[in-house]
C-alpha positions as CSV (number, residue, x, y, z in Angstrom):
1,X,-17.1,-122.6,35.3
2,X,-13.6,-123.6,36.6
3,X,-11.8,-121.7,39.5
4,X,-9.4,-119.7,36.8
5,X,-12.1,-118.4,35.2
6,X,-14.3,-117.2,38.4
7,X,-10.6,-116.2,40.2
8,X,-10.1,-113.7,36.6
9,X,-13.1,-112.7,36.5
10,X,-12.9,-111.2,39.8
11,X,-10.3,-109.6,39.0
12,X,-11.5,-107.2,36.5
13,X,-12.7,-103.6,38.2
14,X,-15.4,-101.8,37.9
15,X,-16.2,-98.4,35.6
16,X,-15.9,-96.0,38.7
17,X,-12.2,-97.9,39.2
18,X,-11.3,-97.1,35.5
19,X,-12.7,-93.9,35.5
20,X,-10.7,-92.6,38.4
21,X,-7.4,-93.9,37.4
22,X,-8.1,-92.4,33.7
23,X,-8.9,-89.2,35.2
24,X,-6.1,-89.1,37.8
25,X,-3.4,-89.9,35.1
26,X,-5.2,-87.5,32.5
27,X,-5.5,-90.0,30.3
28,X,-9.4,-89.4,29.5
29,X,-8.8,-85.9,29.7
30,X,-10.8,-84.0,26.5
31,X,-13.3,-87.2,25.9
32,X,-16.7,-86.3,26.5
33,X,-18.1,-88.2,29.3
34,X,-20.9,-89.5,26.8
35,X,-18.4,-91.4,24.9
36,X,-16.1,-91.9,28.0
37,X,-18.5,-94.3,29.6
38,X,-19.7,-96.2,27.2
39,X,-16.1,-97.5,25.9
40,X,-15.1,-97.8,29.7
41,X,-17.9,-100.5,29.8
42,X,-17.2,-102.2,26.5
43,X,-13.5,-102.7,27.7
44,X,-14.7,-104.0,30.6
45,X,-17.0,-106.3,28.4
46,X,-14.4,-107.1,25.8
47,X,-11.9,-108.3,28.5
48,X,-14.9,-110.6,30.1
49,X,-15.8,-112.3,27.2
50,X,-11.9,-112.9,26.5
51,X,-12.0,-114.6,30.1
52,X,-14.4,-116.9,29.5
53,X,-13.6,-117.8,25.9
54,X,-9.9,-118.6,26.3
55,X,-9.1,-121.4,26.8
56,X,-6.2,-120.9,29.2
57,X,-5.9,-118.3,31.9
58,X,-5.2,-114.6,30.4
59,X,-1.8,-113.0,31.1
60,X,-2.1,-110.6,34.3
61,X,-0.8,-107.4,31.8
62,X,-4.7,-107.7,30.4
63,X,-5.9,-107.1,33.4
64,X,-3.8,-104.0,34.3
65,X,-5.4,-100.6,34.9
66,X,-3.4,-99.6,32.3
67,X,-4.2,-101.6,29.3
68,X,-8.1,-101.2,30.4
69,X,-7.6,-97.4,30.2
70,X,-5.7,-97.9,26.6
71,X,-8.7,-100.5,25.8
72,X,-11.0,-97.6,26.7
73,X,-9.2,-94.8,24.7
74,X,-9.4,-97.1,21.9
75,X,-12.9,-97.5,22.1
76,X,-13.7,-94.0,22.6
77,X,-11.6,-93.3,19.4
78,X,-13.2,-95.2,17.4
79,X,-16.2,-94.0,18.7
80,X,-15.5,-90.0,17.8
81,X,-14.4,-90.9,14.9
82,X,-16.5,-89.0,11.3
83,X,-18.8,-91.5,9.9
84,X,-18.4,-89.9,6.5
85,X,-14.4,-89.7,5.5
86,X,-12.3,-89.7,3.0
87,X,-11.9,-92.9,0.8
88,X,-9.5,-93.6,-1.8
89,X,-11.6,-94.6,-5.2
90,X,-9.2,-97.6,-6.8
91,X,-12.2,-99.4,-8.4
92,X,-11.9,-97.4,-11.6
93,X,-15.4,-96.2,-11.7
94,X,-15.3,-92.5,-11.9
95,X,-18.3,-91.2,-11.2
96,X,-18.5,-93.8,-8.2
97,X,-22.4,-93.2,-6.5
98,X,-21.6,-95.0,-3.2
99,X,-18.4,-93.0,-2.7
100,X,-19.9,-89.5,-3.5
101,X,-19.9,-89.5,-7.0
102,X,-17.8,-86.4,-8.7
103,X,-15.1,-84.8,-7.2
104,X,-14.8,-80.9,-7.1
105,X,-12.1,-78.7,-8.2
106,X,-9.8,-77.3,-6.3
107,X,-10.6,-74.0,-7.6
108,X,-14.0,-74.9,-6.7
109,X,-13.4,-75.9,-3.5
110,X,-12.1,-72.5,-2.9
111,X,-14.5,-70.2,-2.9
112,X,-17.3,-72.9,-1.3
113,X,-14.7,-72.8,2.0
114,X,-15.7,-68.8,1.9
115,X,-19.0,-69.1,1.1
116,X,-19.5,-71.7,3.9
117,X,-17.4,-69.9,6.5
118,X,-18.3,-66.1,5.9
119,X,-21.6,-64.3,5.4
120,X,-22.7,-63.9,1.8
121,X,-25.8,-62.3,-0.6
122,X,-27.4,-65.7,-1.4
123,X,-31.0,-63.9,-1.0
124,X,-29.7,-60.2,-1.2
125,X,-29.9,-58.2,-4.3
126,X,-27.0,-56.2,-3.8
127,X,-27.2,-53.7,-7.0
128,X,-30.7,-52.8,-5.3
129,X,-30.4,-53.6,-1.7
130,X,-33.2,-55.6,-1.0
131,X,-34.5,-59.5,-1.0
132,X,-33.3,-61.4,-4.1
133,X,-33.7,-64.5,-5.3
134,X,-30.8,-67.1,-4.4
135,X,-31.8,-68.6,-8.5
136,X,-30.0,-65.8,-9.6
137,X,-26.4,-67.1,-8.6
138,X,-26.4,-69.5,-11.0
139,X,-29.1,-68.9,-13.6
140,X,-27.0,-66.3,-16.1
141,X,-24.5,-68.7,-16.1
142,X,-26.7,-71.3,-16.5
143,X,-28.7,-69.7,-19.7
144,X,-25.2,-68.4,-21.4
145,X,-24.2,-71.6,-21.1
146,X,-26.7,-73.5,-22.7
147,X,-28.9,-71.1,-24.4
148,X,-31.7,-71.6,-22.4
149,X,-33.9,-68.3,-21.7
150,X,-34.3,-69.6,-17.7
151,X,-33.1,-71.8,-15.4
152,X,-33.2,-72.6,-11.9
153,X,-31.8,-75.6,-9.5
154,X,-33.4,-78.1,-7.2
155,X,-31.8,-80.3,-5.0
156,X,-30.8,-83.5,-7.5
157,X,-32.5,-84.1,-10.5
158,X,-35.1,-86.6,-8.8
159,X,-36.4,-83.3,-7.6
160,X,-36.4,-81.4,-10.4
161,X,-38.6,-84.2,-12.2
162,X,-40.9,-84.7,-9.2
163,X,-41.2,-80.2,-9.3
164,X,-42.0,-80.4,-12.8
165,X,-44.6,-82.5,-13.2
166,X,-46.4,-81.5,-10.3
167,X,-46.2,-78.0,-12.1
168,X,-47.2,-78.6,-15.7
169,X,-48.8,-82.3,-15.1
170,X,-51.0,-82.2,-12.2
171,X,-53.8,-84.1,-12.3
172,X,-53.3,-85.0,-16.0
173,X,-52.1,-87.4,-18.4
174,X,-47.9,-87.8,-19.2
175,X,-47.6,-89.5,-22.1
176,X,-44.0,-92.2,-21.7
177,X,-42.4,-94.6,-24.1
178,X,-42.5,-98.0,-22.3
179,X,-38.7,-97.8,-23.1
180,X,-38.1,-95.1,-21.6
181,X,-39.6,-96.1,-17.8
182,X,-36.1,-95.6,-16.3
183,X,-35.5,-96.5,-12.9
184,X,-32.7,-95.2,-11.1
185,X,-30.2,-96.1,-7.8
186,X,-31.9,-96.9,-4.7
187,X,-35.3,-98.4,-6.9
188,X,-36.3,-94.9,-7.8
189,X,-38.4,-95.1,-10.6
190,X,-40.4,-92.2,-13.5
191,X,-43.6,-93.7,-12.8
192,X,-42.9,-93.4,-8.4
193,X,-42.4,-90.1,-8.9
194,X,-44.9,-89.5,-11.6
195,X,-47.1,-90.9,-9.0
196,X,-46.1,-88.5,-6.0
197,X,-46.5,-85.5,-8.4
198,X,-50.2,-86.3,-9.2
199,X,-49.8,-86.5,-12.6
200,X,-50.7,-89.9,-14.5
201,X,-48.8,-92.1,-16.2
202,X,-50.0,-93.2,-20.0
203,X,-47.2,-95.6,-21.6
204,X,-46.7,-95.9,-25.4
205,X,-45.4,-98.3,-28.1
206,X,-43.4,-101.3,-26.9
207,X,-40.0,-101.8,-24.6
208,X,-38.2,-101.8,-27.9
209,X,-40.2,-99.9,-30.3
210,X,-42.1,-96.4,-30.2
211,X,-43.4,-94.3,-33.5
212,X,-44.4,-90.8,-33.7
213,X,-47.7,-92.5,-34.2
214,X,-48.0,-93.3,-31.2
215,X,-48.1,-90.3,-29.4
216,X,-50.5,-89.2,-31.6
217,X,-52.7,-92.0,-30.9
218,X,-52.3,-91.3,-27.3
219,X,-53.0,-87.5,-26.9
220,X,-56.5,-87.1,-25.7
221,X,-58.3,-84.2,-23.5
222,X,-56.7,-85.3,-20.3
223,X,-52.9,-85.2,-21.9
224,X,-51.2,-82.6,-19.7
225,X,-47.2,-82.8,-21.2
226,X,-45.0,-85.3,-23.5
227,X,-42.3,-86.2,-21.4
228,X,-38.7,-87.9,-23.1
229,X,-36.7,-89.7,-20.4
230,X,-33.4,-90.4,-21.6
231,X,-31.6,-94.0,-20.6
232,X,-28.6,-92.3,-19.5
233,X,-28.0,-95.6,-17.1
234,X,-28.7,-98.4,-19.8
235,X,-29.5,-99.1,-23.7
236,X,-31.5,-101.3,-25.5
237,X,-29.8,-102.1,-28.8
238,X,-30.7,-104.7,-31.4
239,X,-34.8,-103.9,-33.1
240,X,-35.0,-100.7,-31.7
241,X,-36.9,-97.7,-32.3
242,X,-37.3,-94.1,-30.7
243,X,-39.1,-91.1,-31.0
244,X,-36.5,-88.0,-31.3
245,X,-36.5,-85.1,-29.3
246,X,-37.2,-83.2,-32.4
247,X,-40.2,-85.0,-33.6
248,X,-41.6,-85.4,-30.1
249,X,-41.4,-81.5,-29.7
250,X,-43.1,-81.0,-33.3
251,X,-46.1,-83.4,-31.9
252,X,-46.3,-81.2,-29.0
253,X,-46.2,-78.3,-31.0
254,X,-49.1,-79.6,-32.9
255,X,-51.3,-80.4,-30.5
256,X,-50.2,-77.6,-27.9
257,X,-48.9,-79.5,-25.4
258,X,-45.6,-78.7,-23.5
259,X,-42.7,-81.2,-24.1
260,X,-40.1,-81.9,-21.3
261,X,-36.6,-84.3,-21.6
262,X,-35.5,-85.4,-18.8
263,X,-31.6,-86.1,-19.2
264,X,-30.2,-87.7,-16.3
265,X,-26.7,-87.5,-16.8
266,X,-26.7,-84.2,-18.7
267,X,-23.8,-83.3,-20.1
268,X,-22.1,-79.8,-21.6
269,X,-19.5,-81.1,-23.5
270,X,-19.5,-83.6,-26.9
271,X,-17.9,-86.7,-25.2
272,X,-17.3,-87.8,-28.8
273,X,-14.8,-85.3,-29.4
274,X,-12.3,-86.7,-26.5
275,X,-12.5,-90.1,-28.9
276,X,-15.8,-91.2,-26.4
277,X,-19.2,-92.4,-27.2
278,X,-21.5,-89.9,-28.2
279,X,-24.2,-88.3,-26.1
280,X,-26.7,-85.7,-26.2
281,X,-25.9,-82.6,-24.9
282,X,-27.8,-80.4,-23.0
283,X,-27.4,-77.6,-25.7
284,X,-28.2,-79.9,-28.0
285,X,-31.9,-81.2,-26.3
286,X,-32.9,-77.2,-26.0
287,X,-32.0,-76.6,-29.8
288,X,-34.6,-79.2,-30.6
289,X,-37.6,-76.4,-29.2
290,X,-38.3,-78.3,-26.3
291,X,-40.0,-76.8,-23.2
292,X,-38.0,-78.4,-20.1
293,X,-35.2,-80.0,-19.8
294,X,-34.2,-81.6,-16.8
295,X,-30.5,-82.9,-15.5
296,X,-28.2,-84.0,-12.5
297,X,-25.1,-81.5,-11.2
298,X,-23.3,-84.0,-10.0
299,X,-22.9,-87.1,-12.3
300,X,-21.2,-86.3,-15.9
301,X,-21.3,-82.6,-15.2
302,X,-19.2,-82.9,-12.3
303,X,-20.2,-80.7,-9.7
304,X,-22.2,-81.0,-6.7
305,X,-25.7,-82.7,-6.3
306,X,-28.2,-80.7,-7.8
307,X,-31.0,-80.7,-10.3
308,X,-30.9,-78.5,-13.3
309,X,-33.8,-77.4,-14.6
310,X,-33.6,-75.5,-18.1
311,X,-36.2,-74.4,-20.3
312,X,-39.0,-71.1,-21.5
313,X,-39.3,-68.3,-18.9
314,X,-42.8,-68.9,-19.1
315,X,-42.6,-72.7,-17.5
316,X,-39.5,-71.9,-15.7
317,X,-41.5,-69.1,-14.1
318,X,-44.6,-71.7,-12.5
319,X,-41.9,-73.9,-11.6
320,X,-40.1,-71.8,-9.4
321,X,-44.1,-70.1,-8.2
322,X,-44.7,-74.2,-6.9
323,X,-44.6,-74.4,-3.3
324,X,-42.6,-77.5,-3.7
325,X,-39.8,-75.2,-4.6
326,X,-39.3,-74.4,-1.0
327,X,-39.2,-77.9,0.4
328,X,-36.8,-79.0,-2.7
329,X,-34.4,-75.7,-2.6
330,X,-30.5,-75.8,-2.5
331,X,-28.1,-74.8,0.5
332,X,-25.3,-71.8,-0.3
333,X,-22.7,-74.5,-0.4
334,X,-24.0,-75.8,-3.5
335,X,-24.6,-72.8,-5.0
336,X,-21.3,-71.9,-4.3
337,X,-19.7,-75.2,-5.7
338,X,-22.1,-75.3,-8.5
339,X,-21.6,-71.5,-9.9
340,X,-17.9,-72.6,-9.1
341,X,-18.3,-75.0,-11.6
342,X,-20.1,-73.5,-14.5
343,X,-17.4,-71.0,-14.2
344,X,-15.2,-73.6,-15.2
345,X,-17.2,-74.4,-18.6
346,X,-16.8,-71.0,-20.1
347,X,-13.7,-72.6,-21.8
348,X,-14.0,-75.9,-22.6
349,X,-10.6,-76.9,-22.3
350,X,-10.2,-75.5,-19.1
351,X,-12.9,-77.4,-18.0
352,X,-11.8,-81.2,-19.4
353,X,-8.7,-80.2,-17.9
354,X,-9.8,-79.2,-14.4
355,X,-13.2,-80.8,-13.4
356,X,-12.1,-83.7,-12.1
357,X,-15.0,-85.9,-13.9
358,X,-13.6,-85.0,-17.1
359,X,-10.1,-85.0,-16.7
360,X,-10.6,-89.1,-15.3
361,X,-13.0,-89.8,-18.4
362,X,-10.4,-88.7,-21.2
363,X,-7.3,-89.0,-19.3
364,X,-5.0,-90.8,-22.3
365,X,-3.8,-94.5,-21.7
366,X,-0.5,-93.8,-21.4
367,X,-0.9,-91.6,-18.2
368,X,-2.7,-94.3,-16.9
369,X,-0.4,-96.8,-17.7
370,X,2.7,-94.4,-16.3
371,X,0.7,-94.5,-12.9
372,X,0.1,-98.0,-13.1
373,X,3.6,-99.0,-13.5
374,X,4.5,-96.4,-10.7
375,X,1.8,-98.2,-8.6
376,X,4.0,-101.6,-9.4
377,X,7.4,-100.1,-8.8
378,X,6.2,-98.8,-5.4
379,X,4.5,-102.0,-4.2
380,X,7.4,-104.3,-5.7
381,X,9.9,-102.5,-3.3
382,X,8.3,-103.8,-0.6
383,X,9.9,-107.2,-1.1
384,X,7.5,-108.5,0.6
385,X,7.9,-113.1,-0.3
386,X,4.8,-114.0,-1.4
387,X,3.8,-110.7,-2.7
388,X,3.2,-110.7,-6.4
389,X,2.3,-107.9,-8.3
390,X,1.6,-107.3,-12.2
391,X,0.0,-105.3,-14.8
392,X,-3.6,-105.8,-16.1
393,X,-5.3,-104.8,-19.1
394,X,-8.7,-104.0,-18.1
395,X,-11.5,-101.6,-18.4
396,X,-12.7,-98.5,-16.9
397,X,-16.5,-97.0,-16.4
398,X,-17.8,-93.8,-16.2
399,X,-20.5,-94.8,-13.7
400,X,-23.0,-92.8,-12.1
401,X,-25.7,-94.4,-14.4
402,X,-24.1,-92.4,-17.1
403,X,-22.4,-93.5,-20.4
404,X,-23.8,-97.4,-19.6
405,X,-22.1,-98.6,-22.7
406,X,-18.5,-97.2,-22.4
407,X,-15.5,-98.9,-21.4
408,X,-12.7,-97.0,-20.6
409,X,-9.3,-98.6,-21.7
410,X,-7.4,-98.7,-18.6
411,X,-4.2,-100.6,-16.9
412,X,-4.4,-101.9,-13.9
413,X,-2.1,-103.0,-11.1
414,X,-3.3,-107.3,-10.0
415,X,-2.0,-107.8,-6.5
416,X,-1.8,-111.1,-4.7
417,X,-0.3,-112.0,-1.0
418,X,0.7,-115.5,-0.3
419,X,-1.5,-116.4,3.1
420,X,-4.2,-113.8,2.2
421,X,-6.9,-114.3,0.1
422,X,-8.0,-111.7,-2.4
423,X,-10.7,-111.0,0.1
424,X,-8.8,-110.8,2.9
425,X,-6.7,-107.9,0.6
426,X,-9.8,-106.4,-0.4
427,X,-11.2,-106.4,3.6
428,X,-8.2,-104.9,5.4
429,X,-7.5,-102.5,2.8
430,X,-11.6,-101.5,3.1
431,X,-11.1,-101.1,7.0
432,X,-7.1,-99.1,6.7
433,X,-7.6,-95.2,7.1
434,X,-7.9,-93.7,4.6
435,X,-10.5,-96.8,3.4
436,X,-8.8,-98.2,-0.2
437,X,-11.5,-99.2,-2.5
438,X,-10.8,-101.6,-5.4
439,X,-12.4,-105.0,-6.8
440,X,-11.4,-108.2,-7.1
441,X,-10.9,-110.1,-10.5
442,X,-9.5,-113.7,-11.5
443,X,-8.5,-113.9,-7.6
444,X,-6.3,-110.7,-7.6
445,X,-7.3,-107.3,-5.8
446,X,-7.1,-104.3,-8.9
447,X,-6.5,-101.1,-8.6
448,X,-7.2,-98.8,-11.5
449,X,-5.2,-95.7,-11.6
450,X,-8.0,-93.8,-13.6
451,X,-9.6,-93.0,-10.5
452,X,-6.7,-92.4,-8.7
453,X,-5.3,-88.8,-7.0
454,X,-1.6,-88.1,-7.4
455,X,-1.1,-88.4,-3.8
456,X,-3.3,-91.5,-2.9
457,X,0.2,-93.4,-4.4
458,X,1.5,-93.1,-1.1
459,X,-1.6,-93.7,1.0
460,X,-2.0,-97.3,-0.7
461,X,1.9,-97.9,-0.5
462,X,1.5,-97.4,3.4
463,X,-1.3,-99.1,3.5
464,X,0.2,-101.9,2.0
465,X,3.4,-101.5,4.4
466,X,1.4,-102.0,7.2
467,X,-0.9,-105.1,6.1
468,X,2.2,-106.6,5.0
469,X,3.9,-106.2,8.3
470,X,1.0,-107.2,10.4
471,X,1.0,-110.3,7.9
472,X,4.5,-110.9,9.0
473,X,3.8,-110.6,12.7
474,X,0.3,-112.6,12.4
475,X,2.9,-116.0,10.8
């Protein structure tokens, strides 16, 4: 090592130095000591490794109590900083899993900041003022809207599978179409779960094919339910054959077996109405005559995470009797945003209009193309050489593993930077606060204005500001 290293090195002080300058300026003052330390020593560390990898002496100001103390600061900032925050969803996917899938209402959100913050009767029976059950926030609501004669709510729908089986299944035979063996995000899968409940799989008919015939075939002494799993997160098209709900509930009715659908993405409203692919409702599964039906709060219903679980008082009642009900139970707060949001669906238009999930998934071109050519104006005024920006016509999804076959028409705003790759966009833009989230296609980043809140315009125009000027600084 050469003398201007050592001679730097030396230079550099030591925590307790740091920490008593910090403290006698007030500079640290309000950072717990936990945190304090820790960034004191990773300045120190930082400013080290800067020594002995540049290849010229440092300037003296790096070495400065002062800019140590800011290097610390820095640190510790980062350091107390939320893991979980706000993002801004420009990818176009609306029902995005890996950034929190719906988003809640504002009236929603509401009355879950006064249920979180305030006392409430989640297991008090007010009208007789004693225990009640915490079920009963949401499962009127629940049965008016669907017609189901009970109801209760798991965690996420996972749950709600996993509770049911081990209720009506255990130890016994559930009879699957091969086609229907869905497995969900994080390599979740029907027969996993099947397996943890202690019931048994027993697969039918082909990947593409299943007849009525069968389940018939199938049903022996051990068969314990007929389950329906519907491929809310893929399709098979081409020679293709399924058993309906209908039929499958008229074989269970036959043989005396209970029949149970689980939905996925469950939905209340007729997509197809709002010029969307069709798919099955939820009222629509329970008017079949089927026992269970099973579905997720938070994907195209657009609430919280929850699982739904519909179906006759009499299974509905040894569901919620399981002991797994305890382990798998919801908190207030999604009560709260969940009876926030079935509020929402006693008028449907209200609903499409303010749940979020539905107003993105049939929000009209045009107002998407408005925003995208707002989105344009905005970043064109930057005037920014090298910056080029145009409109794209691309394709939305609903996401979510729901709707796996629908694309959205969207616009979208292309952006490319001379001197930064689309990457390079895509990265700094991932790392700005608020965190921007697009994609990149045909070498441009995209933004799609489907997924877009009003306000994030401005967040992505600063953020674009400031990568542009730290571009300009960087030449």
């Amino acid at each position: 090592m050469d003398k201007n290293k050592q001679a730097q090195l030396k230079q550099i002080p030591g925590v307790d130095r740091i920490l008593e300058y910090g403290n006698q300026g007030k500079q640290f003052e309000g950072v717990p000591k936990s945190v304090l330390l820790p960034a004191i020593r990773q300045a120190i560390d930082a400013l080290r490794t800067a020594v002995l990898n540049a290849p010229t002496p440092l300037d003296a100001d790096r070495f400065s109590m002062a800019a140590l103390v800011e290097a610390a600061l820095d640190s510790a900032r980062r350091a107390m900083e939320l893991n979980l925050k706000r993002t801004v969803n420009a990818t176009g996917v609306v029902v995005h899993t890996n950034l929190g899938r719906s988003l809640l209402s504002s009236r929603v959100l509401e009355n879950l900041k006064t249920i979180s913050s305030r006392y409430s009767n989640l297991e008090f029976d007010l009208e007789k003022g004693r225990r009640g059950s915490r079920y009963s926030a949401v499962e009127g609501i629940l049965c008016e809207l669907s017609g189901a004669p009970a109801a209760m709510v798991v965690n996420n729908n996972a749950a709600a599978v996993l509770l049911c089986l081990d209720t009506l299944a255990k130890g016994r035979e559930v009879i699957v179409s091969r086609g229907e063996l869905v497995e969900i995000g994080g390599a979740f899968r029907i027969p996993d779960v099947m397996a943890k409940s202690g019931a048994f799989l027993k697969e039918v008919g082909a990947t593409n094919r299943t007849h009525p015939r069968d389940y018939e075939n199938a049903i022996g002494e051990q068969t314990g339910l007929l389950l329906k799993a519907h491929t809310s997160n893929y399709s098979i098209v081409g020679f293709t054959k399924a058993v309906s709900l209908a039929d499958l509930v008229s074989i269970g009715r036959k043989h005396n077996l209970p029949v149970m659908e689980d939905l996925g993405s469950g939905t209340f409203v007729d997509f197809s109405k709002y010029g969307l692919l069709k798919e099955p409702t939820v009222q629509e599964a329970l008017e079949s005559g089927v026992d269970v039906v099973t579905f997720s709060g938070d994907k195209l219903l657009g609430g919280p995470q929850a699982g739904i679980i519909l179906g006759s008082k009499q299974h509905i009642d040894r569901i919620k009797a399981n002991p797994l009900t305890r382990a798998l139970r919801i908190d207030k707060m999604t009560l709260a945003a969940l009876e926030g949001t079935l509020q929402l669906y006693r008028d449907e238009r209200q609903a499409v209009e303010q749940i979020p999930t539905l107003a993105m998934l049939t929000m009209p071109l045009k107002a998407i193309e408005a925003r995208a050519a707002e989105l344009k104006s905005r970043l064109d005024a930057l005037s920014q050489a090298g910056l080029t920006v145009e409109l794209m016509d691309s394709a939305s999804r609903a996401g979510g593993g729901s709707l796996p076959l629908l694309n959205l028409p969207s616009c979208c705003v292309g952006v490319q930077i001379g001197g930064i790759s689309a990457n390079g966009i895509e990265r700094w833009l991932r790392n700005s606060t608020p965190p921007v989230i697009g994609r990149i296609e045909n070498d441009r980043f995209v933004m799609d204005p489907r997924t877009l809140q009003e306000e994030e315009l401005d967040i992505i125009e600063k953020a674009f500001e400031r990568m542009l000027a730290e571009n300009r600084r960087g030449r």
